[in-house]
C-alpha positions as a printed NumPy array, in Angstrom:
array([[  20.462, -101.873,  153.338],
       [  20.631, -100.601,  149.486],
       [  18.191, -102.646,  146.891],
       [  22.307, -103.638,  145.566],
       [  23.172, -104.593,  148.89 ],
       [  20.679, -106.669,  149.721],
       [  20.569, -109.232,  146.983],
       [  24.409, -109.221,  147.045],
       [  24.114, -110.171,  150.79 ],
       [  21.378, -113.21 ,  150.425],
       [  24.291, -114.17 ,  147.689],
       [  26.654, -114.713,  150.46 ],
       [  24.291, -116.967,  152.023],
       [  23.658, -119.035,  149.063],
       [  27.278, -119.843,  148.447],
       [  27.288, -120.619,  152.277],
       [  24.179, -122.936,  152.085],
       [  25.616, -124.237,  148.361],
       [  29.186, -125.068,  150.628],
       [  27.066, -127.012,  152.996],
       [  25.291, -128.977,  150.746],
       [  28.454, -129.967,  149.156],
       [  29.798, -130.876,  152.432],
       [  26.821, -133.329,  153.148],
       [  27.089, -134.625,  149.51 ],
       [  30.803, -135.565,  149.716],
       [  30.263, -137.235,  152.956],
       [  27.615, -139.219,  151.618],
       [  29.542, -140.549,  148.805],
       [  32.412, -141.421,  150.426],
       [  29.594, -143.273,  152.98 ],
       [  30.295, -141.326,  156.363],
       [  26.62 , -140.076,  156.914],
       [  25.134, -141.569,  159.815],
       [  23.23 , -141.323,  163.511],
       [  26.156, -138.411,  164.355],
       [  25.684, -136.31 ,  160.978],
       [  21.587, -136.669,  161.33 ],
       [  21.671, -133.088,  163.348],
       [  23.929, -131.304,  160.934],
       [  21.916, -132.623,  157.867],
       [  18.907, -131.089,  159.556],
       [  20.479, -127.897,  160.071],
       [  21.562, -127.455,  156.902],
       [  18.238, -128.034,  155.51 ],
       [  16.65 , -125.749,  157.442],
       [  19.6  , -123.139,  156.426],
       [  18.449, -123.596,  153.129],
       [  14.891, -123.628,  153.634],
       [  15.37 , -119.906,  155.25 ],
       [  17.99 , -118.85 ,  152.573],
       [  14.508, -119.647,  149.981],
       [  12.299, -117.29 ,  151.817],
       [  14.337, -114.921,  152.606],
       [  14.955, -114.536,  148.569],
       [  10.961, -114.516,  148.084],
       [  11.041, -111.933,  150.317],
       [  13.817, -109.639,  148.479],
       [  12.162, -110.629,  145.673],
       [   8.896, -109.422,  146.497],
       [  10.389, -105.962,  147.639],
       [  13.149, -105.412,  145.804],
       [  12.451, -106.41 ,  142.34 ],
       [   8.543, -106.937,  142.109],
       [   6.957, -104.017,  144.26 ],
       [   8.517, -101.22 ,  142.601],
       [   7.018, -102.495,  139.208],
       [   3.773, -102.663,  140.69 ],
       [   3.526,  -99.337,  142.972],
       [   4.997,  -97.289,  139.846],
       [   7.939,  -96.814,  142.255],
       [  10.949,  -95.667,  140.487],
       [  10.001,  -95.478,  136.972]])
């Protein structure tokens, strides 16, 4: 995967974790969270949680170890 392609793919991801989290939001406002919607909201959270590393990961490889190793410049 290109160093383009990469953080253009984890982008995907975040608009799929941001959907999700909207999802969750609008059923709690309209009050339809409960014992049933306890797995999904779970889920989700871990979704996002892996969505975070995963950046800190492209971040560490893509954008941050080049600088350091004198890669590329």
């Amino acid at each position: 995967m290109s160093c383009a392609m990469s953080p253009a793919f984890h982008g995907l991801h975040v608009v799929a974790g941001l959907s999700m989290n909207g999802y969750l939001q609008a059923l709690s406002w309209t009050k339809r969270l409960g014992a049933a919607t306890d797995a999904m909201i779970t889920n989700v959270a871990w979704y996002w949680h892996f969505v975070d590393a995963i950046w800190i990961l492209v971040l560490l490889t893509v954008y941050l170890s080049p600088r350091y190793l004198g890669i590329g410049t």
